[in-house]
C-alpha positions in Angstrom: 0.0 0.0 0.0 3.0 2.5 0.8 4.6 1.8 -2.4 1.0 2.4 -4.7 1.1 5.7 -2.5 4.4 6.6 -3.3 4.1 6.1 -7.3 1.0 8.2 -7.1 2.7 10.7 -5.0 5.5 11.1 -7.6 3.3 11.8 -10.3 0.7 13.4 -8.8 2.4 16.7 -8.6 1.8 17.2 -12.8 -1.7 16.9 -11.8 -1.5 20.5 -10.2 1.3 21.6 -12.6 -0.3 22.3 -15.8 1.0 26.2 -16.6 4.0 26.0 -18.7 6.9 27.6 -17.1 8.3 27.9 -21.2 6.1 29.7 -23.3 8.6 31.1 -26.6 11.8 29.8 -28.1 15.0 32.3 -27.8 14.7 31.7 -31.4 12.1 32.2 -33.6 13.1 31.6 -36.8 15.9 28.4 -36.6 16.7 27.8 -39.7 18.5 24.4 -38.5 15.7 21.8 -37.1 15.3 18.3 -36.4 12.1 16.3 -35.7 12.8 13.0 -33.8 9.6 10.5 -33.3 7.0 8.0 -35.1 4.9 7.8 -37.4 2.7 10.5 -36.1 4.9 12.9 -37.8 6.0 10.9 -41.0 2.0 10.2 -42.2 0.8 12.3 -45.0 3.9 13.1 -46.0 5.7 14.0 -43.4 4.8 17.3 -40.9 8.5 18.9 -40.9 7.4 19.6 -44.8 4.2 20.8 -44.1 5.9 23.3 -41.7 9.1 24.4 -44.3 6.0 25.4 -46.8 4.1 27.6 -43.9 7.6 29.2 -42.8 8.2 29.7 -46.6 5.2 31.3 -47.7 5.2 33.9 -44.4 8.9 34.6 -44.7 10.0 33.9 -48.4 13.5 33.8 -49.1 14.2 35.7 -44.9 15.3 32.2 -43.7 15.9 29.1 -45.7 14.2 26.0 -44.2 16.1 23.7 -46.3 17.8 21.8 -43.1 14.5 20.8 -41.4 15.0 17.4 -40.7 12.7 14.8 -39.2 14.2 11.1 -37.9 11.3 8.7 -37.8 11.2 5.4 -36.4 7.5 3.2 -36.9 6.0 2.7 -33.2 8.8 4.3 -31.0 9.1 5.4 -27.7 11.6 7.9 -26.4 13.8 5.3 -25.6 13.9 3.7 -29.2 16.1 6.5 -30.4 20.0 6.5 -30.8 20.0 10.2 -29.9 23.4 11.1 -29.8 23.7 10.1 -33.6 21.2 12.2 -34.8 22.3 15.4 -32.7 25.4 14.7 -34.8 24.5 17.6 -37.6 27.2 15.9 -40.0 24.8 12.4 -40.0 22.2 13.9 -41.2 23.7 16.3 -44.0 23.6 19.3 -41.9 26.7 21.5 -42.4 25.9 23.3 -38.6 24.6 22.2 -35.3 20.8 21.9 -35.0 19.1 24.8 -33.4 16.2 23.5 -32.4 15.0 19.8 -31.7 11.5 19.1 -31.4 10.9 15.6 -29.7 7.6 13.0 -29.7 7.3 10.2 -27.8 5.0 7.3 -28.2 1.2 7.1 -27.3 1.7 4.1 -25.6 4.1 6.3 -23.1 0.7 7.0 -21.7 -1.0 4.3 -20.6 0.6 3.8 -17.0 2.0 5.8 -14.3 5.0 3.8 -14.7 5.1 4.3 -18.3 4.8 8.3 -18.0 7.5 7.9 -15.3 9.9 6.2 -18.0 9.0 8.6 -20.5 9.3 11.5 -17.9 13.4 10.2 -17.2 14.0 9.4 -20.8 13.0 13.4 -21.4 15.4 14.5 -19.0 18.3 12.4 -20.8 17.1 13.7 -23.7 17.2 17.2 -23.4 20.0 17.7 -21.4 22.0 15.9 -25.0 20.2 18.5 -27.0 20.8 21.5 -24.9 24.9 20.0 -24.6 24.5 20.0 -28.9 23.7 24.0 -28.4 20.0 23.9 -29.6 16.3 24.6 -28.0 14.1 21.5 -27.0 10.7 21.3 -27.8 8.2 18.7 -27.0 5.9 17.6 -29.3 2.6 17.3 -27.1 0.7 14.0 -28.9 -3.0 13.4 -30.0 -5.0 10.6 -28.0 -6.9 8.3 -29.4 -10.3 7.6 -31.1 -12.8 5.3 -32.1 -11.6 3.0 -33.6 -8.9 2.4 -31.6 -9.4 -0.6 -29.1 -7.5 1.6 -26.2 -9.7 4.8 -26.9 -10.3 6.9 -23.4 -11.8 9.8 -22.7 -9.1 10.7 -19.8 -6.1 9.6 -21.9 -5.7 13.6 -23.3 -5.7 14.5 -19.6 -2.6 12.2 -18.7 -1.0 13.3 -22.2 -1.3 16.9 -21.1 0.1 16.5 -17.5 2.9 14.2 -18.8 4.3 16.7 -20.9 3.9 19.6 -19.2 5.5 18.1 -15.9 8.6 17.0 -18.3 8.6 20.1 -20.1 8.6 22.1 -16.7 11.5 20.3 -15.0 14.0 20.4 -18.4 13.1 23.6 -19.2 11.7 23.0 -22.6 8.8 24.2 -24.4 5.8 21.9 -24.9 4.0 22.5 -28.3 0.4 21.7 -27.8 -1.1 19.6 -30.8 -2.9 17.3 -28.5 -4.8 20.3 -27.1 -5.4 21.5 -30.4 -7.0 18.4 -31.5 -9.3 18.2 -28.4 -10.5 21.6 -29.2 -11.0 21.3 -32.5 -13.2 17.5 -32.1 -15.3 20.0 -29.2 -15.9 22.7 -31.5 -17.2 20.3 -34.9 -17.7 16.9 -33.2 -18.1 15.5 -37.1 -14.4 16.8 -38.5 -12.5 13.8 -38.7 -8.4 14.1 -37.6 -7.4 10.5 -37.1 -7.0 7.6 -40.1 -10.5 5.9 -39.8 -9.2 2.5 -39.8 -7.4 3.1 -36.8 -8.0 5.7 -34.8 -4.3 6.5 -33.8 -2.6 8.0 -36.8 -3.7 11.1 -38.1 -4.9 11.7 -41.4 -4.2 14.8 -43.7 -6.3 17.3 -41.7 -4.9 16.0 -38.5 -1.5 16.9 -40.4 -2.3 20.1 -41.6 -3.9 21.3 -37.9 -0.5 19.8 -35.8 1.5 21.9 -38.7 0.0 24.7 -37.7 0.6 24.5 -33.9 3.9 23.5 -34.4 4.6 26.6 -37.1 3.2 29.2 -34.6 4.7 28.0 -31.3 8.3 28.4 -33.3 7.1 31.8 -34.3 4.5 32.8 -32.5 3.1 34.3 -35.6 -0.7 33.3 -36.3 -1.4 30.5 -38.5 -4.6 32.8 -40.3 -4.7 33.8 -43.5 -1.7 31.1 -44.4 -2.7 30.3 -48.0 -1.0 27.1 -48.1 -3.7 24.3 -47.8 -1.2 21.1 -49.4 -1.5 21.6 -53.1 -5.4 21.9 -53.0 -6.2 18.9 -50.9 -7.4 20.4 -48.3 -10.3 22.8 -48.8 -10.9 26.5 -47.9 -13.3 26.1 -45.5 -11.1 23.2 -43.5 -8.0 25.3 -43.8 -9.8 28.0 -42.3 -11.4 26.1 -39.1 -7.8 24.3 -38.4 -6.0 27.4 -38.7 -8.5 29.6 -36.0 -7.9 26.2 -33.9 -4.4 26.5 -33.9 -4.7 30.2 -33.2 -6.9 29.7 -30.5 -5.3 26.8 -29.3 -1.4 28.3 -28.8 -2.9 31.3 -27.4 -4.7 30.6 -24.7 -1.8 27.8 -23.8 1.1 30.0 -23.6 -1.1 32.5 -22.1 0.1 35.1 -25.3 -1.3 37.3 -28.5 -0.1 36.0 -31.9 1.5 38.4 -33.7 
């Protein structure tokens, strides 16, 4: 019984720990970034790419995007990742140190309190090697599931969001809120779907197109509105539109800030 206490005890104190202490990146306009995770963020064609063509359009030839890099392995978890190799610039092409490094773990870091505690020590490791390479850290804040999904829970976004705040807050790093967004935007059009239907886990191109746009203004902190971009005309106007004021919405009222 003193040992369950204990384990809740240690995590218990993300419960009442969900500001972010890290709200902005020193710098807002890296033009040196690499994206270690799953498939979340290779699907559709990969989100660092989404992200290059927003930063492109809004700042044209200012900054050059060009070494955005993204290192993907199928079903990982934080500990899956040889991390020291891919902070090494020179392995990935990359004639200068990264700048920033936005890390996702895996959904199934969730599920437990021992699994968020794991995850919570592997983040720690982790961004103390990034911050030794010279760049920012970022955490990637993940989706939860849906229907279809056989481990779909209602309270699964809830343990998302205090396990990456509470990691976020003790390294500081910043924590870019894409599972937020996604709960706000299934609350305001319960119909809009985000996730591949055949499995409730991955997202599909709109689920793509809405994390791209958290992700593009928590770098900048520039509003995602009015971007033109919409993936070569696969998504429509009125989609763009509603995932962009979601992503507005959605970094503003986390960071506690006004998009410029």
């Amino acid at each position: 019984m003193k040992y369950i206490l204990l384990l809740i005890l240690l995590y218990s104190n993300s419960i009442f720990a969900l500001d972010v202490e890290i709200s902005s990146l020193e710098n807002k306009t890296p033009e040196r970034v690499l994206y270690i995770g799953n498939s979340y963020l290779y699907y559709n064609d990969s989100l660092h790419n989404h992200v290059r063509r927003m930063l492109d359009e809004v700042y044209e030839s200012e900054i050059d995007t060009t070494n955005y890099k993204s290192v993907t392995i199928s079903g990982s978890r934080s500990w899956h990742h040889d991390i020291d190799h891919s902070l090494n610039y020179k392995n990935l092409g990359v004639k200068e140190p990264f700048q920033l490094v936005i890390f996702q773990g895996g959904s199934g870091e969730t599920n437990t309190a021992n699994e968020r505690n794991i995850f919570s020590d592997q983040v720690s490791k982790i961004v103390k090697k990034i911050k030794k390479a010279g760049a920012e850290a970022a955490l990637y804040m993940i989706h939860a599931y849906v229907e279809p999904h056989e481990d779909t829970d209602p309270r699964m976004i809830e343990n998302i969001k205090q396990m990456y705040i509470d990691a976020a807050n003790r390294n500081d790093a910043l924590v870019i809120p894409v599972g937020i967004a996604f709960e706000n935007a299934y609350k305001a059009e319960p119909n809009i779907k985000l996730h591949k239907h055949y499995d409730g886990t991955h997202p599909n191109i709109l689920g793509t197109y809405l994390a791209s746009c958290v992700v593009f203004s928590s770098i900048t902190q520039l509003s995602p509105l009015n971007i033109q971009y919409n993936y070569y005309g696969e998504i429509t106007n009125d989609d763009k539109e509603f995932l962009q004021k979601i992503a507005h919405e959605s970094v503003e009222k986390f960071y506690n800030i006004q998009l410029n």
